[in-house]
N, C-alpha and C positions, 0 to 999 in steps of 0.2 A: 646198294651198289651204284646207281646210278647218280647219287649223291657223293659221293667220293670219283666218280669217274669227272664229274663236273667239278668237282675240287681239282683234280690231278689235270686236267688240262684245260681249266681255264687261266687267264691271261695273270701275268705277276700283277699288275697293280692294280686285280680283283681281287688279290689272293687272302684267304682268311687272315693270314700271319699279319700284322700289322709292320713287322720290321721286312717281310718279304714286301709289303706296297710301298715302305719307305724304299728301300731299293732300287726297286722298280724306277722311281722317279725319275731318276740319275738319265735313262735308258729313252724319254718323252722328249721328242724337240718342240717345244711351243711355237718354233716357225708354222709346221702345220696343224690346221686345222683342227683335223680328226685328234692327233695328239695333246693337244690346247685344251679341246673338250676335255679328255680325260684328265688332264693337269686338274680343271675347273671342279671336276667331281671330285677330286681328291684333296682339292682346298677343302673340302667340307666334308671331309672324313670323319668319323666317330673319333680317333686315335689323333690325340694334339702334336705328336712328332709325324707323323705323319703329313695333320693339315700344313705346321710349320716348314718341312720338308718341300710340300705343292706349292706353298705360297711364296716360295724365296725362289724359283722357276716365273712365275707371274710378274710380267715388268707395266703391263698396263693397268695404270690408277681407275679408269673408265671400267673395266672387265669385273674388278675387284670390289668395284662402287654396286656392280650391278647384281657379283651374286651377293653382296650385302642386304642388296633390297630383294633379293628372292628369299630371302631366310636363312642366309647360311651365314649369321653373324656370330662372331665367333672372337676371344681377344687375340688370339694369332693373325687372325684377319685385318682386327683395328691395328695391330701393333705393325702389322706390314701396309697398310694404307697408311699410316704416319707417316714410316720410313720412307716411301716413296712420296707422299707428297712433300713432306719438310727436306727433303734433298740426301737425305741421307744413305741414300740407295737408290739404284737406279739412273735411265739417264734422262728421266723428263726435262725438258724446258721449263724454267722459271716462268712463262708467261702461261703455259698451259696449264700447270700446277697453280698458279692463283687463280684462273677461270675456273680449275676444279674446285677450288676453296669458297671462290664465291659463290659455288652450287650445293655447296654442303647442306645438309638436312639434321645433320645429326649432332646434339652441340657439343656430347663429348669429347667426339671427334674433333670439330673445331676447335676447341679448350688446349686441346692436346699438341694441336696445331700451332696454335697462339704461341703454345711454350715452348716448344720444338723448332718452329719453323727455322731455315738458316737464310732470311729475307727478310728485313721489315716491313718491306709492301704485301709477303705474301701471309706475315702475321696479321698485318693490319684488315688484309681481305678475310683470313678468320674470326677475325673479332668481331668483323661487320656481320657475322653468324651468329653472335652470343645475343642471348636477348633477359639471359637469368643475372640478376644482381649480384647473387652471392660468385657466380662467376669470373664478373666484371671487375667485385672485386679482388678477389684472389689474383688476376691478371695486374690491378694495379699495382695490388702489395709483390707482387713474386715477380714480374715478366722479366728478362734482363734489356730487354731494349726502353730507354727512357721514352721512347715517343709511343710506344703501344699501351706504357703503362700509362700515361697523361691520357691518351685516347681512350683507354678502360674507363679512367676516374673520368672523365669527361659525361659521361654517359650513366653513372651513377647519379638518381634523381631522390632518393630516398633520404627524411634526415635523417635515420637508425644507419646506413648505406655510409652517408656521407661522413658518421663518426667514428665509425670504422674503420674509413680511409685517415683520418685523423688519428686512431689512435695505433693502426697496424702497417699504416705504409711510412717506416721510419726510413727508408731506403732511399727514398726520392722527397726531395725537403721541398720541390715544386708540387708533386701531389699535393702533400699537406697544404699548404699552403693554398693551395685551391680551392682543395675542397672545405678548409676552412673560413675561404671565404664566402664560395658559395653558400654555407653554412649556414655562414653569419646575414647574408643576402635573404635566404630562403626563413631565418628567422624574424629578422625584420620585416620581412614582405610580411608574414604571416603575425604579427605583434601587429600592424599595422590594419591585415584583413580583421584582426580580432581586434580593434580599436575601432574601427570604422563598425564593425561587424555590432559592437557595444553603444556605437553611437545611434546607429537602427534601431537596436530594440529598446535603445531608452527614449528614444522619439515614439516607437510604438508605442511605449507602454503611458507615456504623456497621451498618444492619440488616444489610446485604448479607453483612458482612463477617463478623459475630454470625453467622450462617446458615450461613454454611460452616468456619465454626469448630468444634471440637469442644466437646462439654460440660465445662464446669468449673464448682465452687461457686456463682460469682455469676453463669452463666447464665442463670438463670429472674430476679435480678432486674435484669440489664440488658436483657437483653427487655424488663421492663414498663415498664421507667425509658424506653427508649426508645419505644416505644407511648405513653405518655403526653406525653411528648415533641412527636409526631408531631399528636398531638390535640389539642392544646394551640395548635398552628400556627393561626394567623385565616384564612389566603387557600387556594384551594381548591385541589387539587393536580388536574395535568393528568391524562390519562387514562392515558399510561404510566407517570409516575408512583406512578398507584392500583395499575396493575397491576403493577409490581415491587415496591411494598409489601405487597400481597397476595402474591407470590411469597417475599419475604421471611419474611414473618411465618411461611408454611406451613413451610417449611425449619427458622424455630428451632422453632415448636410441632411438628415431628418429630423434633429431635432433644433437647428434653424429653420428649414422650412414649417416645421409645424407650429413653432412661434413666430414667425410671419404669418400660416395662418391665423393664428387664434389672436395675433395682432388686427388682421384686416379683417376678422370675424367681429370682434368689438368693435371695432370702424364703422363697420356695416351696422350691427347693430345700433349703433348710436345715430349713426345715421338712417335709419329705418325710424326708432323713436321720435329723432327732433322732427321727419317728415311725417310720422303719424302726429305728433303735435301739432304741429302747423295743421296736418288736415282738419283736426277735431279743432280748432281755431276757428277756422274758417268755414267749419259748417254751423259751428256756437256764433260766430259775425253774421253768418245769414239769416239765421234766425229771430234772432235778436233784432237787426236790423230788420228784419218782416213783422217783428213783434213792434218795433218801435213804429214802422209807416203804420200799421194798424191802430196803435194809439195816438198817432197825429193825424191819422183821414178824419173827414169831416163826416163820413158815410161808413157803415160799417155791411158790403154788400153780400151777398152770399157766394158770388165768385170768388172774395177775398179769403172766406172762410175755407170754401173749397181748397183752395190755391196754398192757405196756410196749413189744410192738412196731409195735403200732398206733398210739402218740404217738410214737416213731421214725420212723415212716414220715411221718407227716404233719408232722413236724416240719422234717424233711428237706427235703418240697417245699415246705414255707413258707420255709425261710430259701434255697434257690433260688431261689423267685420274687424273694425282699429281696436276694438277690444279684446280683439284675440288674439290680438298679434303685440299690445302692449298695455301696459295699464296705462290708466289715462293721471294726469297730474291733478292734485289735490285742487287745485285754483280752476283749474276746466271742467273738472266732476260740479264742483258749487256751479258756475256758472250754467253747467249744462242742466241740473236739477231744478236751480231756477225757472231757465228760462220754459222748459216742462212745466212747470207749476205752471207757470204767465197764462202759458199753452192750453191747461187743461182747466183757468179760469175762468176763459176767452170761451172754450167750446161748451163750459157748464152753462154760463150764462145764456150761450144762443143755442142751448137744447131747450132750455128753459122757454125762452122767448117763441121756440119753434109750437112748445108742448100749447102754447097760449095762443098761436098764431090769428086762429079764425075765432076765438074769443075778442080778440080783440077786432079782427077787421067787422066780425058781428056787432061789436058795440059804438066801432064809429059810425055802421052802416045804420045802426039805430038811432043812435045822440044820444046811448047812454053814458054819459059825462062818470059817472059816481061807481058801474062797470068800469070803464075805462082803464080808470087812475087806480083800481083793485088790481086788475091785472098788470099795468104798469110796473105797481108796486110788488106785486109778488115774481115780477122778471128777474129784482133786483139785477136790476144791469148793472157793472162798476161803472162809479164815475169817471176813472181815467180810458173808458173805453168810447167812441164816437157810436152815435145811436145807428143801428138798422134804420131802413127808410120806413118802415113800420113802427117802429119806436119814432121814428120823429114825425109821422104822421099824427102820430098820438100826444104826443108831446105840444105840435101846437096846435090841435085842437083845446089840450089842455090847458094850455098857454092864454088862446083867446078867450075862452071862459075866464082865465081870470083875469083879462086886460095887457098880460102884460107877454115878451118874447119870451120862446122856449130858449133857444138856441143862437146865437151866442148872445142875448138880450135885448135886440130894438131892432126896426124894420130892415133900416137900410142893408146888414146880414143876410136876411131871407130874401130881400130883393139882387141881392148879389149871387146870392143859390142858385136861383129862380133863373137868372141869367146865363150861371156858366151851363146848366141844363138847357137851356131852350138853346145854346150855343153848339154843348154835345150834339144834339137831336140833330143840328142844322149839319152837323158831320156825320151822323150816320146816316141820313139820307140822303147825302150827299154819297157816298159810300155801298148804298145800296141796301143796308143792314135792317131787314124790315121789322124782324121781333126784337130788337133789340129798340129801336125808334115808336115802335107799337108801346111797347112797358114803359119808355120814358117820356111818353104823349099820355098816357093815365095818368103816371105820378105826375107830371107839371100840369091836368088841368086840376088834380085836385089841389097842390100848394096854390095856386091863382086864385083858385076856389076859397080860400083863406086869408087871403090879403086883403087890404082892406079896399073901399071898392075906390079910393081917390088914388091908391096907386096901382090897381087892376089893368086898367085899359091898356096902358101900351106891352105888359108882358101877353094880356090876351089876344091881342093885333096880331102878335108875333108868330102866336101859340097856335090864333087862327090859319096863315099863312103857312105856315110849317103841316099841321093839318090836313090842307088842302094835297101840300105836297104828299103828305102820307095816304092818301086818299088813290092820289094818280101813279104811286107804287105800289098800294091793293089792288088795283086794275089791272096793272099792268101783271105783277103778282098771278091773279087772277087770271089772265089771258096764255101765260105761261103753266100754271096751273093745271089747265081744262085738259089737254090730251095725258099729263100726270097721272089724273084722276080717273083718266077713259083704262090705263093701262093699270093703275092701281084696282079697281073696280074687276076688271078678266082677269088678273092675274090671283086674288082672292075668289073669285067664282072658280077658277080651274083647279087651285089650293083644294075648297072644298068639294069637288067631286073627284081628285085625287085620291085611289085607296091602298096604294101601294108603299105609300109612305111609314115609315113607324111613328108613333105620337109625340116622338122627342123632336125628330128633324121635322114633323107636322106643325107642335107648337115653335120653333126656332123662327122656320118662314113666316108662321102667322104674326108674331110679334115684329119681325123686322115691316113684315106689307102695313100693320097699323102704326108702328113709330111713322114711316112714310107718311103715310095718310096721314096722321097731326102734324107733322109738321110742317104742312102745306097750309095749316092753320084754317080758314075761312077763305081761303083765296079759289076763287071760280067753285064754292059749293053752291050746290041744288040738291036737294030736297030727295030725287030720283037716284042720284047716285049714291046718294048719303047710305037710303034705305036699302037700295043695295049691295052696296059693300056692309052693311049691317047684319043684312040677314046671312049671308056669305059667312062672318067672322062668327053670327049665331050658331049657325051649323057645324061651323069646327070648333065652337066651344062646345055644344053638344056632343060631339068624337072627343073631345078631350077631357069630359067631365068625371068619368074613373078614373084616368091618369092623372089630372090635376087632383082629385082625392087623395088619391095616391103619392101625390108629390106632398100636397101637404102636411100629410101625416109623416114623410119622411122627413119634412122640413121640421116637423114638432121632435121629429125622434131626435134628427140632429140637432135642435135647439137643444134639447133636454140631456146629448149628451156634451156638448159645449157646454153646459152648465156647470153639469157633475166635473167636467174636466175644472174649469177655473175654480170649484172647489177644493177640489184634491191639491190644484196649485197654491192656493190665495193658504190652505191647513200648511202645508209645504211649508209657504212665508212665514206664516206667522210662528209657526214652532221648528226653526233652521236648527240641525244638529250641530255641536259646537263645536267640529271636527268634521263637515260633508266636505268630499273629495268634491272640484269644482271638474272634474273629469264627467264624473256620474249624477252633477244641475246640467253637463253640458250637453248632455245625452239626453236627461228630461227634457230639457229646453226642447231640441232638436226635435223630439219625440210626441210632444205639446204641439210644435208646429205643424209637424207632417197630419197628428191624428187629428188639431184644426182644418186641416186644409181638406182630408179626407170628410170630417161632417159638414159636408157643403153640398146643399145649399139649407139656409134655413129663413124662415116664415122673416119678410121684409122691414117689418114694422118692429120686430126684435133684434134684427142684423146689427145696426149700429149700434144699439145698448151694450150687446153681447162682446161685438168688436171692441168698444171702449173698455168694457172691463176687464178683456181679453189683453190689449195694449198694455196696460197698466199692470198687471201682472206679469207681463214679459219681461216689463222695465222694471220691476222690484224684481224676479227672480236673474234678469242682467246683472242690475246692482249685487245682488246676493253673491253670482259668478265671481265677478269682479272681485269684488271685497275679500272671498275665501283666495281667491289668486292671488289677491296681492298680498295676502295675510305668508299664504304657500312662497311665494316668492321672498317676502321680507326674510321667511323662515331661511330660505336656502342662502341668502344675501349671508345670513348668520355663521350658515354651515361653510359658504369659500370663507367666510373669514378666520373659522376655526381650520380649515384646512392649510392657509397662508399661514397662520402663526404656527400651524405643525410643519409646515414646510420648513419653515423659517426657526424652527428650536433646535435643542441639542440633544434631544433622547437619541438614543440609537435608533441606527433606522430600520430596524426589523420590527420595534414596536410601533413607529410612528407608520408604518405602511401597514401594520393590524389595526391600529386608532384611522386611518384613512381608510380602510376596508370596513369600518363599525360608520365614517360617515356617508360612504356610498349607503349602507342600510339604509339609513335614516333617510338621506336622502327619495329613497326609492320607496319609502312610508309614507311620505308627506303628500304624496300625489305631485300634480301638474299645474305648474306657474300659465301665463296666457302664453300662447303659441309662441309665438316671435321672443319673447323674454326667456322662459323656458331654453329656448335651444344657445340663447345669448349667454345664460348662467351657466346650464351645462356644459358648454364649452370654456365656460373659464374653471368651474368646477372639475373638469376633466383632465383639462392641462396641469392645474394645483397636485392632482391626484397621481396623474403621468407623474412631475416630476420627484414627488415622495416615491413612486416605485422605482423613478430611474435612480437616487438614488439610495435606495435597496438594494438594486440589484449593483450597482456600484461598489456600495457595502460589502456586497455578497462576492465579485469581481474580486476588489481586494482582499479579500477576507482568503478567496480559494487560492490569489498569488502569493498570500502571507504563509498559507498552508503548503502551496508547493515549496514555496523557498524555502519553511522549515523542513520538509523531507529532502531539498535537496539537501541544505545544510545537513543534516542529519547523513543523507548517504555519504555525502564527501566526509563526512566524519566519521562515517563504518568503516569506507576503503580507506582512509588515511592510517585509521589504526590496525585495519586488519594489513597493509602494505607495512607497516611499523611489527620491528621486531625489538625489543630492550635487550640491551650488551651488556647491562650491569645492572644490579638490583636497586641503587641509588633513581633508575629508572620509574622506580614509583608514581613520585611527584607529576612526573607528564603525565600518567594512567589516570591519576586523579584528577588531571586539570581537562583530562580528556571529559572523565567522566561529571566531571561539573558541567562540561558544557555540553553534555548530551541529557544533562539535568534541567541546563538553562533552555534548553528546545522542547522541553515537554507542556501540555502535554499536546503529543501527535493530534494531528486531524486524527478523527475514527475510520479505519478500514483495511484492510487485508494486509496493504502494503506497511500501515503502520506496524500492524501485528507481526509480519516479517521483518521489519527494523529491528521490533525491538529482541525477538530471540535472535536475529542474528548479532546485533551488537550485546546481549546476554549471552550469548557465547564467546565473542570473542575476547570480553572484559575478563570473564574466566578462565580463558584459553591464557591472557599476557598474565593476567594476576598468578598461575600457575608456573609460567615461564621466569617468572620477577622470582616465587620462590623457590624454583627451581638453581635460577641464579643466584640467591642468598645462599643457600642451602653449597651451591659449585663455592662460593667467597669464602664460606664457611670453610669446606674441604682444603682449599687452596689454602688458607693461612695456616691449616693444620699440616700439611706438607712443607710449606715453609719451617714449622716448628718441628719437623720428623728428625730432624737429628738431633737437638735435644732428647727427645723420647728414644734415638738409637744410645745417646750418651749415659741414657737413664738406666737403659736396659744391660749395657756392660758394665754399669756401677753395679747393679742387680748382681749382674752372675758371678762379676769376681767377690763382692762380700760373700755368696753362697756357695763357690768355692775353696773359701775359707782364706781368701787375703784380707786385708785390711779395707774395714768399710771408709769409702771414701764422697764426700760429697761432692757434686756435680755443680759447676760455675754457671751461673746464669748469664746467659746471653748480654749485651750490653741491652739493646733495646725492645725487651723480654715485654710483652704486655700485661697489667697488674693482676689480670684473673689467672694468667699461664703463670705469674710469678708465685702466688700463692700454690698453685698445684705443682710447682716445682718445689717449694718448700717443702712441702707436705709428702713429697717421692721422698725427698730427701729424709725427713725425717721418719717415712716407716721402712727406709732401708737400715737408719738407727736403731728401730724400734722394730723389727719386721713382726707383723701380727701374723695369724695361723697361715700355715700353704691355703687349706681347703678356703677360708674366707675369703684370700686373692683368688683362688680361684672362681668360689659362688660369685664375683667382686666382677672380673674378666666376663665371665659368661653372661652376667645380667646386663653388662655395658654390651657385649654383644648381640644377645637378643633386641636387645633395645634398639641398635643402631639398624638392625634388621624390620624393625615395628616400622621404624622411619620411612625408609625404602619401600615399605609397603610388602616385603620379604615373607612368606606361611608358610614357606616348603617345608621345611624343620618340621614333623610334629612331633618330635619329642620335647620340645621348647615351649610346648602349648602351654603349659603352668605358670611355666614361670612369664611366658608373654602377658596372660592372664592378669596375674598376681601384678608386671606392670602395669598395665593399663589402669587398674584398678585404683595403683598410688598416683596415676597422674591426674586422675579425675579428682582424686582427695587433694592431692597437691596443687592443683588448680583450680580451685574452685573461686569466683571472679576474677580468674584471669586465666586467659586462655595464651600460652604460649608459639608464639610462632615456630614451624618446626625449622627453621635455621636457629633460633634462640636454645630449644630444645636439644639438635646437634653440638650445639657450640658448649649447652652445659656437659654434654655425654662425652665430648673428644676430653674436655676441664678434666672430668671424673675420671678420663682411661689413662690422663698425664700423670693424675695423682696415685692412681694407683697402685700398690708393688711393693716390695718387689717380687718381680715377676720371672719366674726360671726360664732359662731359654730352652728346653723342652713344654711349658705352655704355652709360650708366646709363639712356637714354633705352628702349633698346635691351631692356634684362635687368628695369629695375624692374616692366615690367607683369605678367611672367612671375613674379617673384620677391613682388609684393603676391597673385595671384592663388592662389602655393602657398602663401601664410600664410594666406589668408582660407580654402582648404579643410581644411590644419591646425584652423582654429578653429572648425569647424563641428563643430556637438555632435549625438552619432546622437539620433533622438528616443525620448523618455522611454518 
């Protein structure tokens, strides 16, 4: 009740009735307010006569904007926002209405606008709304105002867009015309981007290729030529573009710099070698030159020997250090071998001389003359060598025994000796040098001593004189001396009642306080002090007589193991393996010297034997080094050179970077050349080797752009054909020539993408090959349709002879084809001759089924037999040769021309069936 009470007196243009609210309308002045509102609700009523009804009341575009944007859109609504904005109702101002236009949001509206509007400015402010192409152009092709339409096309940017204004706006022959030229602009730009665009990546693919090439000659200036190239280009290159030519560029700027290395790496090394030459030169000059003053002295002293073993030694470890860093040259190795020899004839001879020494000053101290010249003779001193002053003490004593000069043969010589000596003497005491004028005041009085006594006197005057002088620098010696000795004397008494000392730094100072004390020689001694400091050095030889035990026995142990060492070395030399890594003598050596240095100290009087033998071992197991070095090195000399010529061949380089990987092995077998050579070779051998891999991988570069190109070739060859549809079966010939060249691309790189190539182009080759004989097959039907009224002409010859008029034959076409001409003959004559109904009939029906076999047709199964039964005869009838099924229809249409005659109660019978399996014959699958 209360639901109908609210029906019955609420207001009309609430009212359920839809034609009661239309009504209602009529009755609302939109001046007010209150009644405006309900106008507004009633624009957006359920009921479209209704909303249409409110909204032809509404004269404001602004009200009607806004219940649009509340939700109440509706096409009553757009259709009265048109009307009032295009002018067509209402009485807005044209300037208010394009401000609303220009505020539009919505484009259908604006579109509608465009078309409608009764203003060009206030169209043209809706068009400035459109922003959809297909819009814009629809406005070109359809607008009626020329200038909104050119404004439409103006704003068309697309080329699909712009062919469209080409091909749809025939109306306006300024469109066209525009936009075919913009067209033709936006083409050319674009031929141009993609000429420029091709001129990039052919310089790429030059950089690319540069890049992983090895270096040669013109390297560095096809780089720049290309670079320049590249810069020279006007249009801007894409961004991977930048970045595969910055890729590029890094690749050849590394492998120019790395061939300016390994340029200034041989540099270096060469000049490393010519300065290790030159060193080993110059220490082989010094030598030599020490060897030669020693064979031109007139004295052979024992400071010289010293002095000459001293540049021996250091000579030695200099040209080992140069030995390691290069081999030394064949003409400096002799010379240096030499003059070693020279060396170690010089020091045999004056071991010799040493072992005899007091033999001999024993025999001249005696006068035994016949002693003497024994041991002289078993010195064998060489004769190109100048005598020790003991040798030539001996010499002319031996001499005047037998009348005649030792030394250089007659007096005046020895008187000339005798002189530059008593000369020296007068310089070193002049100088102050007092044991050196002491030892050369003994030997000049014993040469005087020898002279004959008529020319004695004035050297001895001299001798006397100088003497004297020696004498008052023993005193003086002597006076300097005494408080020496005072402090020498307390400082060995405090030595021995020192007990805190240990015995090593005990004997250290004791031996330095008694060097002191002798070398003071005799100057300011007494008797008191002597025995003094005697018994003092007693008592700490008595504290040191276990430790010197001690020392002893270690000095034997380390003799005896220096021994065993240089046997183990000397067994080494003499039985060298014919393949020892000069890595693992270089480690002996090393190994030799450190466990030398460790057996130290040993027993005095075997030191330098030891040492000598020890020398001479070092320098055969050097030699030894050497030799395998430079043997390892000639070796490798071999292997750059087989690496050059494999650089330098024409195998492929996939085998020549495996034959480059087999001579690294080898390489890395052979052991280690001398240091400095070593890293000189491996760096040329390294480079050789770099660029057999660079070009490999170069190889391997082109090889994978060879592989892409064939897959792209290959796809543009899939979409080409699969975009290709054939219009006639003559079409073949393209499929084949397609299909050659998708023969000429094989075979694919290996991988997934290949394997999808090739079934999708295996299908699609099937898919036209199908479509080809689908279209023989339509060629087929078509000619037979051509020839259907013949076969109508055949079939009313048929019925009027077998309704009993006169058999009459059917005129052949003029331009009758020779296999139709035959089966027209053959109609013709079995209308002559008509053989059984039932046999046209079995005759009809098996041309039927057949044509149905074709079509791929099974519904029939009462046909099943006789399908059968064909198929059977075409496998017999075909056997090496397999008919195409357009060949096949074309015999079967031949055989249904020939056949007959046929009543027109069968043919009534079979033709719908028999049009029906042609028409599914000529249905072509879709594209």
């Amino acid at each position: 009740m209360p639901g109908l009470l609210r029906r019955l007196f609420a207001p009309r243009w609430q009212h359920p009735n839809p034609e009661v609210r239309r009504q209602a309308i009529a009755r609302l002045d939109p001046a007010q307010t209150a009644q405006l509102a309900r106008l507004e609700r009633l624009a957006t009523d359920a009921d479209p006569d209704v909303r249409r009804e409110a909204l032809a009341r509404l004269e404001e575009p602004q009200r009607l904007l806004a219940l649009r944007h509340e939700g109440g859109e509706s096409a009553e609504l757009s259709e009265r926002l048109v009307a009032l904005l295009s002018g067509r109702d209402g009485q807005l101002d044209l300037p208010a209405r394009i401000a609303l236009a220009e505020s539009l949001d919505d484009a259908d509206l604006a579109e509608r606008l465009v078309l409608e509007g009764d203003n060009q400015q206030l169209r043209l402010a809706a068009l400035a709304r459109l922003d959809d192409e297909e819009a814009l152009i629809r406005q070109a092709c359809d607008n009626g105002i020329a200038a909104v339409r050119q404004a439409a096309a103006a704003r068309v940017e697309s080329e699909a867009g712009l062919q469209r204004l080409i091909q749809d706006a025939r109306r306006d022959r300024q469109v066209v015309r525009q936009a075919r030229e913009r067209l033709q602009r936006r083409r050319a730009d674009a031929a141009s981007l993609a000429a420029a665009r091709e001129r990039r990546e052919a310089l790429l693919g030059k950089l690319e290729t540069l890049g992983h090439s090895a270096w040669e000659p013109m390297f560095g200036a096809r780089f720049r030529h290309l670079m320049r190239e590249w810069a020279s280009l006007s249009d801007m290159p894409s961004a991977e573009q930048e970045r595969r030519y910055q890729e590029a560029c890094l690749r050849c700027r590394k492998t120019l710099s790395d061939h300016e290395a390994h340029e200034q790496a041989q540099d270096a090394a060469e000049r490393r070698r010519e300065d290790a030459d030159q060193a080993r030169e110059a220490l082989i000059d010094a030598l030599e030159e020490s060897l030669d003053g020693l064979h031109n002295a007139q004295r052979l002293a024992d400071q010289d020997i010293a002095s000459l073993r001293a540049q021996k030694q250091l000579l030695a470890t200099r040209w080992q250090a140069l030995s390691e860093q290069h081999l030394a040259d064949e003409t400096l190795r002799q010379r240096y071998d030499a003059a070693l020899a020279d060396f170690a004839r010089i020091v045999e001879a004056r071991e010799r001389l040493d072992e005899r020494a007091e033999a001999i000053e024993k025999a001249l101290r005696d006068g035994d003359d016949v002693r003497l010249a024994e041991l002289v003779e078993d010195c064998d001193w060489p004769d190109d060598l100048p005598p020790s002053p003991l040798l030539q003490r001996a010499g002319w004593r031996l001499a005047d025994e037998a009348g005649e000069a030792a030394e250089p043969g007659d007096l005046e010589a020895r008187l000339a000796r005798v002189g530059d000596d008593l000369d020296r003497l007068e310089r070193l005491l002049d100088n102050g040098a007092f044991k050196g004028a002491n030892r050369l005041h003994q030997s000049l009085r014993q040469q005087i001593d020898y002279l004959p006594e008529a020319r004695r006197s004035e050297p001895a005057a001299r001798l006397k004189r100088l003497g004297a002088r020696l004498a008052e620098l023993r005193d003086w010696r002597g006076f300097v001396a005494g408080p020496k000795r005072t402090q020498l004397c307390e400082a060995i008494q405090a030595l021995a009642e020192e007990e805190e000392l240990d015995d090593a730094e005990l004997d250290r100072r004791h031996r330095r306080l008694v060097k002191e004390w002798r070398d003071l020689g005799d100057a300011a001694a007494n008797r008191d002090q002597s025995t003094a400091f005697r018994a003092a050095s007693d008592r700490i030889h008595e504290r040191l007589r276990e430790w010197r035990t001690h020392q002893g026995r270690q000095r034997q142990t380390n003799l005896t193991a220096r021994q065993t060492l240089c046997d183990q070395l000397e067994h080494l030399l003499d039985q060298p393996a014919a393949a020892a890594d000069p890595d693992a003598l270089r480690e002996i050596r090393d190994r030799a010297r450190q466990q030398w240095r460790r057996l130290s100290p040993v027993p005095r009087s075997e030191a330098e034997a030891i040492g000598r033998r020890f020398g001479r071992i070092r320098h055969a197991l050097q030699a030894l080094i050497e030799k395998r070095a430079g043997e390892i090195a000639e070796a490798k000399r071999g292997l750059i050179e087989e690496a050059r010529a494999l650089r330098d061949g024409d195998q492929p380089a996939k085998r020549r970077a495996e034959q480059a990987k087999a001579l690294q092995r080898r390489w890395r077998e052979l052991g280690r050349a001398p240091k400095g050579e070593e890293q000189t070779l491996w760096r040329e051998f390294r480079h050789l080797c770099d660029e057999i891999f660079a070009q490999r991988d170069a190889d391997r570069s082109d090889q994978a752009q060879r592989h892409r190109d064939r897959l792209d070739a290959m796809q543009a060859l899939i979409d080409r054909i699969d975009a290709w549809q054939p219009a006639r079966s003559d079409d073949t010939a393209s499929l084949d020539e397609a299909v050659q060249e998708a023969a000429a691309l094989e075979p694919l790189p290996a991988g997934r993408r290949s394997e999808g190539m090739r079934r999708r182009w295996s299908g699609i080759v099937r898919a036209r090959r199908e479509r080809l004989a689908r279209l023989a097959l339509a060629e087929v039907v078509e000619r037979w349709r051509r020839a259907r009224p013949l076969l109508e002409a055949h079939l009313e010859a048929d019925a009027a002879a077998q309704n009993g008029g006169e058999c009459q034959d059917v005129p052949a076409p003029a331009e009758l084809p020779d296999t139709l001409k035959d089966a027209h003959d053959a109609r013709n004559a079995a209308r002559r001759d008509p053989p059984p109904a039932t046999e046209v009939e079995e005759r009809l029906a098996r041309l039927r089924v057949h044509l149905a076999l074709l079509a791929g047709d099974t519904s029939h199964r009462q046909d099943d037999p006789l399908r059968l039964a064909i198929q059977v005869e075409r496998l017999n009838e075909n056997l090496g040769h397999t008919p195409s099924r357009a060949e096949e229809l074309r015999g079967v249409l031949i055989e249904l021309l020939a056949t007959g005659p046929v009543s027109p109660t069968l043919w009534e019978r079979e033709v719908g069936e028999l049009d029906h399996t042609l028409e599914t014959l000529t249905r072509l699958p879709p594209p």
